[in-house]
N, CA and C of each residue as an Amber inpcrd file, in Angstrom:
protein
   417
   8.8570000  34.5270000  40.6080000   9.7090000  35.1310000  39.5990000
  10.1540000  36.5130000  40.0620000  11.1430000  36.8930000  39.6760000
  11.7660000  37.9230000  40.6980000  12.5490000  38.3230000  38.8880000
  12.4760000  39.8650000  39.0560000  13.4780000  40.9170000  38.3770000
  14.8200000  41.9710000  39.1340000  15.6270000  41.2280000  38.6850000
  17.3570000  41.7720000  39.3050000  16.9260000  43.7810000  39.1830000
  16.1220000  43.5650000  38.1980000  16.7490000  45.5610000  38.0340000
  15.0430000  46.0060000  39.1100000  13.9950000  45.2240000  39.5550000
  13.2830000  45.9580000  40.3460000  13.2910000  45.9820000  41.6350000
  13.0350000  47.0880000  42.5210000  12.9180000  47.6880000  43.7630000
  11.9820000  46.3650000  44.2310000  11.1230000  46.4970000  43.8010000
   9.9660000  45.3530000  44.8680000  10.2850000  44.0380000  44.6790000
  11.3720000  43.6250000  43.6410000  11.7340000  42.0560000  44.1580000
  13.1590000  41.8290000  44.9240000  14.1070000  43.1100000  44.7610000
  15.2960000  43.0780000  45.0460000  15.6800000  43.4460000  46.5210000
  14.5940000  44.7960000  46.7350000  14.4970000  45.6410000  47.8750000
  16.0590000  46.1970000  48.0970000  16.8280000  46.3060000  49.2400000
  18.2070000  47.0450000  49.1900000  17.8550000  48.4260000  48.4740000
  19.6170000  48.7210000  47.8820000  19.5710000  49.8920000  47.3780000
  18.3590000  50.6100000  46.7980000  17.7330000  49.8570000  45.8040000
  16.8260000  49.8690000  45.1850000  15.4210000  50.5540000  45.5170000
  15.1810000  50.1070000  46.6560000  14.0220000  50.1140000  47.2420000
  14.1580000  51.5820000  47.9450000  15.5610000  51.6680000  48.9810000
  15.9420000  52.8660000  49.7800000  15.7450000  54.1880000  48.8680000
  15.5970000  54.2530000  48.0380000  15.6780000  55.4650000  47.0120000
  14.2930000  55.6560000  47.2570000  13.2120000  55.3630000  47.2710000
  12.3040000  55.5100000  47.4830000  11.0010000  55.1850000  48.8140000
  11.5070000  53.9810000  49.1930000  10.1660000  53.5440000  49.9640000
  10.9590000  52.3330000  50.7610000  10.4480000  52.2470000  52.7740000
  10.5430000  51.4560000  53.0550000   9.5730000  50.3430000  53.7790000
   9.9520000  48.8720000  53.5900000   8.9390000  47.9400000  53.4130000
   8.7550000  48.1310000  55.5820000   7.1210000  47.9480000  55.5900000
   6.5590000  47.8990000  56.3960000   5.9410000  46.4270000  56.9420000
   5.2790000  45.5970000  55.8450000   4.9850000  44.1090000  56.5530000
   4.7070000  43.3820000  55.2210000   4.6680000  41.9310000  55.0440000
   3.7710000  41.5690000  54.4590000   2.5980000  41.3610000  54.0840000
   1.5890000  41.4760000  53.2230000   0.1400000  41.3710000  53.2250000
  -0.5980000  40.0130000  52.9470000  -1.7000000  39.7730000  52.2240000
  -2.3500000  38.5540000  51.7670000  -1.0600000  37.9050000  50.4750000
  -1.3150000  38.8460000  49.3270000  -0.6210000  38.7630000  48.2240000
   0.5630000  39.4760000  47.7830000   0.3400000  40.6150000  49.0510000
   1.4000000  41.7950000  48.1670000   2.4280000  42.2180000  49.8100000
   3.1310000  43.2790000  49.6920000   3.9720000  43.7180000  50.2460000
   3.4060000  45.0960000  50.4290000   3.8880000  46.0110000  51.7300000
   3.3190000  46.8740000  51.7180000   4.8900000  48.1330000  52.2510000
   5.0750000  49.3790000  51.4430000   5.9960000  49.7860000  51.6280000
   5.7470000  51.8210000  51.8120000   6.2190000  52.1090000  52.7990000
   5.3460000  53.5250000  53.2640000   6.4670000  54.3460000  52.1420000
   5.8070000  55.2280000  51.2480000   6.7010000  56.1070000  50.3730000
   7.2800000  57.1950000  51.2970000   8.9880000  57.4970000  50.9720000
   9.3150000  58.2500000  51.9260000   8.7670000  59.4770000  51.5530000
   8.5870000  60.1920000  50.3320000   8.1220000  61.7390000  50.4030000
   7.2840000  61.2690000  50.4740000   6.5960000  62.2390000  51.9100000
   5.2490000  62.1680000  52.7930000   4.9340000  63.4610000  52.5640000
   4.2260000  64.4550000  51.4160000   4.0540000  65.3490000  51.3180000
   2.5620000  64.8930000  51.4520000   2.2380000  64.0520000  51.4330000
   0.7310000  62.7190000  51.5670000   0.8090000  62.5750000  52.9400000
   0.6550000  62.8340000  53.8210000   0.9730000  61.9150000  55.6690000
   0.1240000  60.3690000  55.4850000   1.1530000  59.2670000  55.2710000
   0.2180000  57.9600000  55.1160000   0.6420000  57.6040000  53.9490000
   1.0150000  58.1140000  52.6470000   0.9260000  57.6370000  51.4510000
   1.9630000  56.1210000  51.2540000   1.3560000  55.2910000  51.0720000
   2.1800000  53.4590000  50.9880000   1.5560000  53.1990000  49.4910000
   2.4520000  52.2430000  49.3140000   2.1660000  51.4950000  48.2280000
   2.4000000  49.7950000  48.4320000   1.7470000  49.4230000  47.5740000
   1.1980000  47.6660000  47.3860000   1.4580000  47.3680000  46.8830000
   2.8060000  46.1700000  46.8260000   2.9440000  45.2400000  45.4390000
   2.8910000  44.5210000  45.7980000   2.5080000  43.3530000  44.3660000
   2.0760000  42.2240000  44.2810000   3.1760000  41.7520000  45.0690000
   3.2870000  40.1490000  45.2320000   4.5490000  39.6240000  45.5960000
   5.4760000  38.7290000  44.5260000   4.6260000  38.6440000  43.5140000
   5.3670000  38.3410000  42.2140000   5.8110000  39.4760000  41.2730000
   6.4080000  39.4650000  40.3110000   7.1030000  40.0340000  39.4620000
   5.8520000  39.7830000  38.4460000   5.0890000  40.5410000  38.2150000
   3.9040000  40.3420000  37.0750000   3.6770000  41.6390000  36.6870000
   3.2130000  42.2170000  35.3750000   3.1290000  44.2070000  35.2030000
   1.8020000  44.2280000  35.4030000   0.7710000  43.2920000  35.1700000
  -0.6430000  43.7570000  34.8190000  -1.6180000  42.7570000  35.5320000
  -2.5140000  43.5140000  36.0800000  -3.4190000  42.5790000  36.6910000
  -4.2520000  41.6990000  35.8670000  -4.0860000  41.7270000  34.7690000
  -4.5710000  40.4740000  33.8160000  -3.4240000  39.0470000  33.3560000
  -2.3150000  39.7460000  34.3230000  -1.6010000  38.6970000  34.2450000
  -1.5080000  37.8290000  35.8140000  -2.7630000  37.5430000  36.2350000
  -2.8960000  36.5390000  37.8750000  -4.1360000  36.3100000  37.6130000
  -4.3970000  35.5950000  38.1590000  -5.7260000  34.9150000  38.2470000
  -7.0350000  35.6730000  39.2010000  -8.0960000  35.3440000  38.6760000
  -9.2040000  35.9150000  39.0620000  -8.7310000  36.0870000  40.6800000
  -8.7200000  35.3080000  41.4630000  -8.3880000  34.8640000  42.8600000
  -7.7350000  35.6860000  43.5690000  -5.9570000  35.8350000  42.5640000
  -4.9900000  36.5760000  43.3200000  -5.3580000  37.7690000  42.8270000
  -5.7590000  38.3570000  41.9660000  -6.5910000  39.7340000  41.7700000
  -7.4890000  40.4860000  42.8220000  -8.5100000  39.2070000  43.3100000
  -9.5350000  39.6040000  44.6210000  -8.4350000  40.1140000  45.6880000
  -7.1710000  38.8430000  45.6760000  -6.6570000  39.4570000  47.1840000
  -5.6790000  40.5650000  46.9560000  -5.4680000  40.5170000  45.6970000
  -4.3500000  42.1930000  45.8240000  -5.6360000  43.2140000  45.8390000
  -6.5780000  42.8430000  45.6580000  -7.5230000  44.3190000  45.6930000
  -7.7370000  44.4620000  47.3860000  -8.1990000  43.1940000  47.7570000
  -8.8130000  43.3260000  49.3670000  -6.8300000  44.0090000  50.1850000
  -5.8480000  43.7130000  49.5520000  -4.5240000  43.8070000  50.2340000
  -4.9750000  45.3530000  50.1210000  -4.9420000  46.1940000  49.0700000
  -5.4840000  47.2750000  49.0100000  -6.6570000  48.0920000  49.6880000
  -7.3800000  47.4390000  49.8160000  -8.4060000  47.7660000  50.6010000
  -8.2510000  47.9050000  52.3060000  -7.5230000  46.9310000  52.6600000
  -7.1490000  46.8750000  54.0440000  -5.9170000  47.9140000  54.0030000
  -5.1640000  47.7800000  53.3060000  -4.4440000  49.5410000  53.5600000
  -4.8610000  50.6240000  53.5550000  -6.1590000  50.8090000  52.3500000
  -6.8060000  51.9470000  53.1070000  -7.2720000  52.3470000  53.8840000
  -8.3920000  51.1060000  54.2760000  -8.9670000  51.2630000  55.7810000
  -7.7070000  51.6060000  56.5430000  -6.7250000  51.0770000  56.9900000
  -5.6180000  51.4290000  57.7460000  -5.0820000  52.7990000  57.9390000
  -4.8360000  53.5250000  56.3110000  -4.7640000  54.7960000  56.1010000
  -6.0210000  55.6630000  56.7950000  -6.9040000  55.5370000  56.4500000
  -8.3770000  56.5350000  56.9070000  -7.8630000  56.1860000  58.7910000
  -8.2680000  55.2230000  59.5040000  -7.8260000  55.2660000  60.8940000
  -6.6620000  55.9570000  61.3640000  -5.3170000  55.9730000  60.7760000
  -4.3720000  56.2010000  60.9510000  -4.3890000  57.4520000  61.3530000
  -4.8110000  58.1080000  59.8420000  -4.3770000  59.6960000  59.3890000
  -5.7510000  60.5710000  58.9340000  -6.6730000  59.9700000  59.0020000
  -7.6050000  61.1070000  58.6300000  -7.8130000  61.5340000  57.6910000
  -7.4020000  61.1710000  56.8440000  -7.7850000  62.0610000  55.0760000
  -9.0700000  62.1280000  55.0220000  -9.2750000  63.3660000  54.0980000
 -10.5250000  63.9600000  53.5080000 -10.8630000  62.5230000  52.5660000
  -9.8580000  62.3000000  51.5690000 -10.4310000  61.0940000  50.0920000
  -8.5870000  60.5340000  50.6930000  -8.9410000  58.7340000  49.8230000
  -7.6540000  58.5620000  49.5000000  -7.6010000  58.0220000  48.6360000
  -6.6500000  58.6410000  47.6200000  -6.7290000  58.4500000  45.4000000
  -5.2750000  56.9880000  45.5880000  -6.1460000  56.2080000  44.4270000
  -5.0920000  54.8370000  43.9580000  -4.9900000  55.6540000  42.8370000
  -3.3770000  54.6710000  42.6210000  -2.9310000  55.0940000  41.2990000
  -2.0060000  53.9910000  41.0520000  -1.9980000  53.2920000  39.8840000
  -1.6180000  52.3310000  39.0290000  -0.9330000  52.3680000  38.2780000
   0.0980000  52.7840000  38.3900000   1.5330000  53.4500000  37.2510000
   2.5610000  52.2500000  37.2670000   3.2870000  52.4060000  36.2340000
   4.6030000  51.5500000  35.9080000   5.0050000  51.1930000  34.5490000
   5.0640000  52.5220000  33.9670000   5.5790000  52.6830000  32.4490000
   7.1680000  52.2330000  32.3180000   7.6740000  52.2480000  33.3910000
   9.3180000  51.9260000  34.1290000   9.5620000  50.9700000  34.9760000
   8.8540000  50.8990000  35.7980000   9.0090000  49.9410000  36.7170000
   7.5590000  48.5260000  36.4810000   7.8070000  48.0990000  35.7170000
   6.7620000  46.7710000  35.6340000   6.5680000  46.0820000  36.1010000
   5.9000000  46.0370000  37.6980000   6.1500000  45.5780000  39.0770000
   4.5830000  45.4830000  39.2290000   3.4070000  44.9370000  39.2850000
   2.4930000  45.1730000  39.8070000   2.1810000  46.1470000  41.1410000
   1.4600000  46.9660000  41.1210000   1.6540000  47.9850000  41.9900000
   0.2450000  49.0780000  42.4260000   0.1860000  49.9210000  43.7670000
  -0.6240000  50.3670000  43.5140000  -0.5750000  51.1980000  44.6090000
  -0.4690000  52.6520000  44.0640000  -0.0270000  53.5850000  45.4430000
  -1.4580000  53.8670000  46.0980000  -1.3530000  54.5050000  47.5490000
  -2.8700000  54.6420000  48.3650000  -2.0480000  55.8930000  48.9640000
  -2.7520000  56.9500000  48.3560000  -1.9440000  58.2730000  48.2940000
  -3.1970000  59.0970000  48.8020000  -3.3160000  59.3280000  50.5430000
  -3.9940000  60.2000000  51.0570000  -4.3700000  61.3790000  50.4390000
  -5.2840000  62.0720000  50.6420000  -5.5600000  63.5700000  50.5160000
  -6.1280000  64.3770000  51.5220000  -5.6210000  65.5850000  51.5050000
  -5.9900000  66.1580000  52.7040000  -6.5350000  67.9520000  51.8650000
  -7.4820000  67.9320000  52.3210000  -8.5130000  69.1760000  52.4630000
  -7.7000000  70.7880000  52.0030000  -6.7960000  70.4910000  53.5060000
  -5.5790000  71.9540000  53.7640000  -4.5070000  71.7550000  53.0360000
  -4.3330000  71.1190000  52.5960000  -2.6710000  70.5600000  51.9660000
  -2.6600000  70.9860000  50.3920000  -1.2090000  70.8820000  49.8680000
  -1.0200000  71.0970000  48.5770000  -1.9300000  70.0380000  47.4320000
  -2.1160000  70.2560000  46.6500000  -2.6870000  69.5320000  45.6350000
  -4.3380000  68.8960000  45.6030000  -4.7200000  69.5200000  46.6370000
  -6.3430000  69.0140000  46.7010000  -7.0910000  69.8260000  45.5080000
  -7.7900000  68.9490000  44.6540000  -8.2750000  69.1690000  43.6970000
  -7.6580000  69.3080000  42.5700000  -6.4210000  69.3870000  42.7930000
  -5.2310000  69.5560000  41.6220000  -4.6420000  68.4940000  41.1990000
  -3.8020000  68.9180000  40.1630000  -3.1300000  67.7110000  39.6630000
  -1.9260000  66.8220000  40.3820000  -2.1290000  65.6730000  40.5770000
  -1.3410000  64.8340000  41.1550000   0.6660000  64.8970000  40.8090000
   1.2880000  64.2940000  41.8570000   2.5970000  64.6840000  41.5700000
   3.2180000  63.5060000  41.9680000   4.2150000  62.7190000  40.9910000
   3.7650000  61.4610000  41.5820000   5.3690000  61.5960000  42.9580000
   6.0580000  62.5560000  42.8970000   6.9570000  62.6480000  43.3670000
   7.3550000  64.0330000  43.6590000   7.0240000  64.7940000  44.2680000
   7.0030000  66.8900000  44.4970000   8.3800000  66.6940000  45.3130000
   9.4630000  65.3980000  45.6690000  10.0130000  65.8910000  46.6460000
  10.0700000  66.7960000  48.0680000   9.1550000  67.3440000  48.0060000
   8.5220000  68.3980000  49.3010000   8.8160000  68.1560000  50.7510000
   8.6180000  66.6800000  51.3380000   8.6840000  66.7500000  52.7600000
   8.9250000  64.8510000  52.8640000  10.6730000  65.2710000  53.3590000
  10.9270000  63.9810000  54.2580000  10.6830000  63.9880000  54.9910000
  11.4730000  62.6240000  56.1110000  11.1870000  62.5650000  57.5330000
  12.4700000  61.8890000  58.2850000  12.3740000  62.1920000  59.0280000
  13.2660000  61.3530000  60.1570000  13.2770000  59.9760000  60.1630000
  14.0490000  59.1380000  60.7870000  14.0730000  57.7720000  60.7690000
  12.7450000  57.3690000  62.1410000  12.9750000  58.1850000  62.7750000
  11.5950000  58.1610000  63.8970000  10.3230000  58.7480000  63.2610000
  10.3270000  59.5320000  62.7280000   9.4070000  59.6140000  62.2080000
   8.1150000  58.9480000  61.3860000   9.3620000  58.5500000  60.3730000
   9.0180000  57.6750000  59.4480000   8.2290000  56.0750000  60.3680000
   8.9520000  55.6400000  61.5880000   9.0520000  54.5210000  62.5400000
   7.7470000  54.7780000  63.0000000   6.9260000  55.9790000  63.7050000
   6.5520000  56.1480000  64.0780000   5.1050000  56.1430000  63.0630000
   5.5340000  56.6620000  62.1140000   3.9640000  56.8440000  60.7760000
   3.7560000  54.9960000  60.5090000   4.7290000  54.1880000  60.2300000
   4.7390000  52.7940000  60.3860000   3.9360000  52.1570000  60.9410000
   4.2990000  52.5930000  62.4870000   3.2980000  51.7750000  63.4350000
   2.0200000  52.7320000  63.6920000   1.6250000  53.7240000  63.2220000
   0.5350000  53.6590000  63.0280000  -0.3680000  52.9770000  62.1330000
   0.3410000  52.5220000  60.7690000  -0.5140000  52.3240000  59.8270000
  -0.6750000  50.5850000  60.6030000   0.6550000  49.7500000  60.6610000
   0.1970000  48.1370000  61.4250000  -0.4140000  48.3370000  62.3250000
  -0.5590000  49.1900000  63.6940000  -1.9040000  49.5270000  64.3430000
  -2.9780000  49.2280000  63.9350000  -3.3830000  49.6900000  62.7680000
  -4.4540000  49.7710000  62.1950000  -4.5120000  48.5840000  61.2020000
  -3.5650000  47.8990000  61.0540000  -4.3230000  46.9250000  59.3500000
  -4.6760000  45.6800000  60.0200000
């Protein structure tokens, strides 16, 4: 089941505003957020159009968590973070979802309040290429 007005079933325009897709996973999709004010920060969606993890089955629940899990491990190898914080939002976008949003020690917002978007720091198209294949390196 797929939604015309969301980013994670439509991808295109949609998606470019924010985040581009990196590979497929077990259950979900995996897409590196372009503000990298996070170095590493991706997010996980399901591969269906569902808002709530009480809407899949015990099963596909295990594997969007383990899909999650193997991105972090990926993240920690990659990039080094001190912690790396999930977050489960979609008051707007009702997409099953689940950002893996590094933290770093020296950086803005450690210990502080989260931002789900500071605008702060793009990247290059190499750049971005380059933070990519570190994270499939690693998953």
């Amino acid at each position: 089941m797929k939604d015309e007005n969301c980013a994670y079933c439509m991808h295109g325009e949609l998606l470019d505003k924010f985040g581009i897709y990196i590979c497929d996973l077990k259950v979900s999709k995996l897409y590196l957020f372009k503000e990298q004010s996070k170095p590493g920060r991706c997010i996980v969606a399901y591969n269906d159009h569902v808002s709530e993890m009480v809407d899949i089955s015990a099963e596909e629940r295990h594997a969007f968590i383990d899909d999650v899990n193997d991105v972090a491990k990926a993240v920690h190898a990659a990039f080094s973070p001190n912690k790396v914080n999930y977050g489960a939002y979609g008051d707007t976008g009702c997409h099953l979802h689940m950002h893996i949003v590094p933290k770093y020690k020296d950086q803005d917002e450690w210990g502080g309040i989260f931002q789900m978007n500071p605008a702060k720091r793009y990247l290059t198209e190499v750049e971005y290429q380059e933070m990519i294949e570190k994270i499939k390196e690693n998953l």
